[in-house]
Each structure stands twice: as structure tokens, then as C-alpha cells.
N, CA, C and O of each residue as an XYZ file, in Angstrom:
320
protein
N      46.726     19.500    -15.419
C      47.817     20.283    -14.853
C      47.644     20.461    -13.339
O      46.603     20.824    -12.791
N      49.035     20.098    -12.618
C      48.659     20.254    -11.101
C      47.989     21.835    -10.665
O      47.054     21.923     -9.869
N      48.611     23.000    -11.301
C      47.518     24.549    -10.570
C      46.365     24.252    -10.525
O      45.762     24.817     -9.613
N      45.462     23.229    -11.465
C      44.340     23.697    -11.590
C      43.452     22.444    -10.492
O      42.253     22.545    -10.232
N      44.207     21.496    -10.054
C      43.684     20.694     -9.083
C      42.620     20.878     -8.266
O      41.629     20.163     -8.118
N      43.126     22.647     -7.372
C      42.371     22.935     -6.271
C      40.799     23.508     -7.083
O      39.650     23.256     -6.721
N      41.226     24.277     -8.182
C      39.951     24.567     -8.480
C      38.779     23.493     -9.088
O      37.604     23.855     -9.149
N      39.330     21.742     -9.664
C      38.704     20.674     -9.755
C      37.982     19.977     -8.589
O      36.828     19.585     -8.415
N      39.008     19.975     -7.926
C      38.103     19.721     -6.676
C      37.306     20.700     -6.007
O      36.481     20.240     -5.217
N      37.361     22.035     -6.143
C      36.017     22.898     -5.623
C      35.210     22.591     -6.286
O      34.268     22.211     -5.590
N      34.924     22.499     -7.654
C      33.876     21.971     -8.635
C      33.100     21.010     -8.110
O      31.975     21.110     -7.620
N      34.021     19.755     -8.300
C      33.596     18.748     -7.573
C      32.818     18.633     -6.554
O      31.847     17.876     -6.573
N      33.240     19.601     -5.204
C      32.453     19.659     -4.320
C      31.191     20.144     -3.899
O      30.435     20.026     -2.934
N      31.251     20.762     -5.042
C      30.000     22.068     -5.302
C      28.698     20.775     -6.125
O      27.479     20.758     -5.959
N      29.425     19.983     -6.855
C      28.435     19.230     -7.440
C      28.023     18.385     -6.338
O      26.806     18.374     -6.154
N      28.729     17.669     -5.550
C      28.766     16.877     -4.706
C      27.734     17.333     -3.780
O      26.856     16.536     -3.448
N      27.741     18.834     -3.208
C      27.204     19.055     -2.640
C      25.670     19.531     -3.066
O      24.785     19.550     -2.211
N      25.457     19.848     -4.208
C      23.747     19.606     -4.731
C      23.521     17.950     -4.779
O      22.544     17.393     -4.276
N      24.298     17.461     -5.280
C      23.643     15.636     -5.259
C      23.495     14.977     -3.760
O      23.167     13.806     -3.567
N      23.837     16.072     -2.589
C      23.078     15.438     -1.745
C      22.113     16.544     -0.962
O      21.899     16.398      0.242
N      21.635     17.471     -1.579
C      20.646     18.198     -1.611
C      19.418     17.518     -2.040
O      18.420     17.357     -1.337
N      19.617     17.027     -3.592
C      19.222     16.465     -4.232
C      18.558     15.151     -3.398
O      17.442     15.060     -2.887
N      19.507     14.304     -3.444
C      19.253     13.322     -2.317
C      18.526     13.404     -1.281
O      17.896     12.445     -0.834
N      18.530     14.501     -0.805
C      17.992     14.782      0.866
C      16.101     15.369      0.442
O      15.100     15.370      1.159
N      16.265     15.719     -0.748
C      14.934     16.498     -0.624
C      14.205     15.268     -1.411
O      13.028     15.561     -1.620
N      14.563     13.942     -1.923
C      13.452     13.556     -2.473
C      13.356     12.146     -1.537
O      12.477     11.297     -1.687
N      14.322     12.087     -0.652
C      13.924     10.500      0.224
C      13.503     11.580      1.310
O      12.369     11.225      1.629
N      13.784     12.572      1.953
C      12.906     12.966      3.228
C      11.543     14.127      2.994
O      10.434     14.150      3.527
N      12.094     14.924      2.096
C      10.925     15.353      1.860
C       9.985     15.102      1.415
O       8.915     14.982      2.012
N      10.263     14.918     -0.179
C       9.246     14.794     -1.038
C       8.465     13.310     -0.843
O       7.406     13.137     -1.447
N       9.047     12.180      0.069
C       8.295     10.950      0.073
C       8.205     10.678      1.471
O       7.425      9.901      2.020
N       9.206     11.498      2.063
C       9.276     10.639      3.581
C       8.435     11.184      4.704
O       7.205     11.119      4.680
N       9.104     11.708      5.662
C       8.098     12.135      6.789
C       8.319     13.865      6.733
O       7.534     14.471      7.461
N       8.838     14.319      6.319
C       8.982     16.141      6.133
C       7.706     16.178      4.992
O       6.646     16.785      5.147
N       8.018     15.534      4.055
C       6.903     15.761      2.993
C       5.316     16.702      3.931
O       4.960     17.823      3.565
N       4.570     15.898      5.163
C       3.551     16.712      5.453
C       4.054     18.152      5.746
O       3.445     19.070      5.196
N       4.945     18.400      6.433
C       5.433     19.386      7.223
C       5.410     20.760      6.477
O       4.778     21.767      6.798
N       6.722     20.466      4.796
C       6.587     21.007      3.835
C       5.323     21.962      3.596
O       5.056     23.156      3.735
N       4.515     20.470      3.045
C       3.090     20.740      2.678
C       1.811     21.529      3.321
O       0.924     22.127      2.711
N       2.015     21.315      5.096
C       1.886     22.384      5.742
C       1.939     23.579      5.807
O       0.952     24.290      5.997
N       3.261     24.041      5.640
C       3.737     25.368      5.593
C       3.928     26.273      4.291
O       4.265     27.446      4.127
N       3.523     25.087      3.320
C       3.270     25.987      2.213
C       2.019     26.257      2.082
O       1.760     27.398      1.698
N       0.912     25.344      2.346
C      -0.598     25.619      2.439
C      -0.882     27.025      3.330
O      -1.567     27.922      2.839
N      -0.226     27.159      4.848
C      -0.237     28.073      5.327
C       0.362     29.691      5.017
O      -0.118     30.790      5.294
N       1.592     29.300      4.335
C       2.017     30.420      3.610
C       1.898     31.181      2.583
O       1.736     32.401      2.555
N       1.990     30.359      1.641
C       2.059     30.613      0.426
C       0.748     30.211     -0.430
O       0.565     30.532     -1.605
N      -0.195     29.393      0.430
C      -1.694     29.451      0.207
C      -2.229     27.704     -1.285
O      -3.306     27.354     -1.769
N      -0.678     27.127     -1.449
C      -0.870     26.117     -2.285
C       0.479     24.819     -1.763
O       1.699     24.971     -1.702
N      -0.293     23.705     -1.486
C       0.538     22.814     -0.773
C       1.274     22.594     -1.432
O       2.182     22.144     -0.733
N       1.675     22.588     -2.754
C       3.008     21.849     -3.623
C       3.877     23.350     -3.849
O       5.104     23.255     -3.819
N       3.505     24.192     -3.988
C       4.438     25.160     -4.495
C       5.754     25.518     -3.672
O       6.722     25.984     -4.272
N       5.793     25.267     -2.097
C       7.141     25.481     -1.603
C       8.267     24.355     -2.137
O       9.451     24.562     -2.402
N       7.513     23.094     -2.208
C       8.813     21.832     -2.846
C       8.775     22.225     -4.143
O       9.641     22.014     -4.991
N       7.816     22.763     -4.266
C       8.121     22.979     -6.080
C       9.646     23.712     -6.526
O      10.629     23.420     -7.206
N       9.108     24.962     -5.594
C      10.425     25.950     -5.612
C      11.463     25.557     -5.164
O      12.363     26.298     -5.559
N      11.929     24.555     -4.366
C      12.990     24.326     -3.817
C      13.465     23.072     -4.796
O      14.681     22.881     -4.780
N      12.770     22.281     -5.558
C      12.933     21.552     -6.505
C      13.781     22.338     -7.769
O      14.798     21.857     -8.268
N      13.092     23.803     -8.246
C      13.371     24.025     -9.235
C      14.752     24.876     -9.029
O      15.398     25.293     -9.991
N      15.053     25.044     -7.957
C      16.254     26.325     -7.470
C      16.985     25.483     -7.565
O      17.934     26.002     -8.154
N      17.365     23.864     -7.273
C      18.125     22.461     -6.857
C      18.558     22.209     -8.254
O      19.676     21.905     -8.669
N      17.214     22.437     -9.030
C      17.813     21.762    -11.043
C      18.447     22.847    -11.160
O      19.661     22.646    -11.128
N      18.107     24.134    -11.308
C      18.705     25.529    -11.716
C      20.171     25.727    -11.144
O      20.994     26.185    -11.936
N      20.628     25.404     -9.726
C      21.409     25.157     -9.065
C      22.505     24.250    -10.194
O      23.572     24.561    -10.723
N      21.821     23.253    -10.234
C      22.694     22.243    -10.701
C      23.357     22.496    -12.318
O      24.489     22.323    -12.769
N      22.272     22.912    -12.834
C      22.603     23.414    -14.716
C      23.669     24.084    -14.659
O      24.717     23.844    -15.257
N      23.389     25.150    -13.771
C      24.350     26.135    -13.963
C      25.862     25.623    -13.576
O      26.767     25.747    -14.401
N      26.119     24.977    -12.137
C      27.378     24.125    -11.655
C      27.903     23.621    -13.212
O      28.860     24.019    -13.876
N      27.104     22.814    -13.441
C      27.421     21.830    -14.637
C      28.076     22.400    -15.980
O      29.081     22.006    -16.571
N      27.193     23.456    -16.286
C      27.343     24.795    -17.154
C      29.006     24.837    -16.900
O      29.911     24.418    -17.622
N      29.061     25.609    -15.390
C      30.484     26.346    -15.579
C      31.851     24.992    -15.293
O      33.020     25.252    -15.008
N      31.373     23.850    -15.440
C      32.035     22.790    -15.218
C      32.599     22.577    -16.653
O      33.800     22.461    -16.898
N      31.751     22.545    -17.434
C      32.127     22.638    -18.690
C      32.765     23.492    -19.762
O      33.398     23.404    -20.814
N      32.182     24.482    -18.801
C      32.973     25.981    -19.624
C      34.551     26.009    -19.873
O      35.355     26.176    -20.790
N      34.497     25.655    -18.041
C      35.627     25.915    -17.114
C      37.006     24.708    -18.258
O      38.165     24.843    -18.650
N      36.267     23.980    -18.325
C      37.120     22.702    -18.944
C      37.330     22.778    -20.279
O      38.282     22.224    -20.829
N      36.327     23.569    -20.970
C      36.709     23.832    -22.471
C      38.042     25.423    -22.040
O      38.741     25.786    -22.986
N      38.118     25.741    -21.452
C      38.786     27.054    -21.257
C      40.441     26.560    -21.340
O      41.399     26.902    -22.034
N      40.170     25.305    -19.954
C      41.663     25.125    -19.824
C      41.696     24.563    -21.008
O      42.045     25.395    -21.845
N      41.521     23.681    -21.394
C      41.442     22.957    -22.806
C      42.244     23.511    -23.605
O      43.352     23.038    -23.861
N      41.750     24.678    -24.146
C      42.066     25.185    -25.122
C      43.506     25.965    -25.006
O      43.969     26.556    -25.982
């Protein structure tokens, strides 16, 4: 149905926009040249080198479930 267009494409964009979160944190961070930097500042901070990508890894999946979640909700709703 055309009303519900604008709110498909916010969806959309919202996914769009973790898959290049997604994207961004595992070719520059997690392998590329940020990876030391990261690893740095979590050693210094937080006192364990993997745990800042960890967290920003797991906020990115959690991030994403949930998008996905209300993507589906959202679509069984109009659906019905």
C-alpha cells in the first residue's frame, strides 16, 4: 500500500545503515589499520585489548536483531 512506503523505506535505511556499520568495523577495524588503535585504547581503558571491539561488535548484532525483529513485526501487522 502506497501510506506505508515512507515507513518501508525508513526500515530499509535503518538496516542499510547497520550493514555498513557492519561493514566498516570488520574491514577497518577488526583487520585493518584501526584494529591496533582499538586495541590500544581498550588495553588502556578498560584494562583488556579485545573487550572494546567486543562491545561494539555485540551492540552492532543486538542493533541489528532488533531492526530485523521490528521489520518483521511491522510486516506481519500490516499483513494482517
Amino acid at each position: 500500500p502506497k501510506p506505508i512506503l515512507p515507513v518501508i523505506d525508513s526500515m530499509l535505511a535503518e538496516v542499510g545503515g547497520l550493514g555498513f556499520i557492519g561493514l566498516f568495523l570488520s574491514t577497518v577495524v577488526t583487520g585493518g589499520p584501526m584494529g591496533q588503535v582499538v586495541g590500544r585504547l581498550s588495553e588502556e581503558y578498560l584494562g583488556d585489548e579485545e573487550l572494546l571491539l567486543e562491545t561494539f561488535e555485540f551492540l552492532h548484532t543486538f542493533f541489528f536483531e532488533v531492526g530485523i525483529l521490528f521489520f518483521v513485526i511491522a510486516g506481519v501487522v500490516v499483513g494482517a
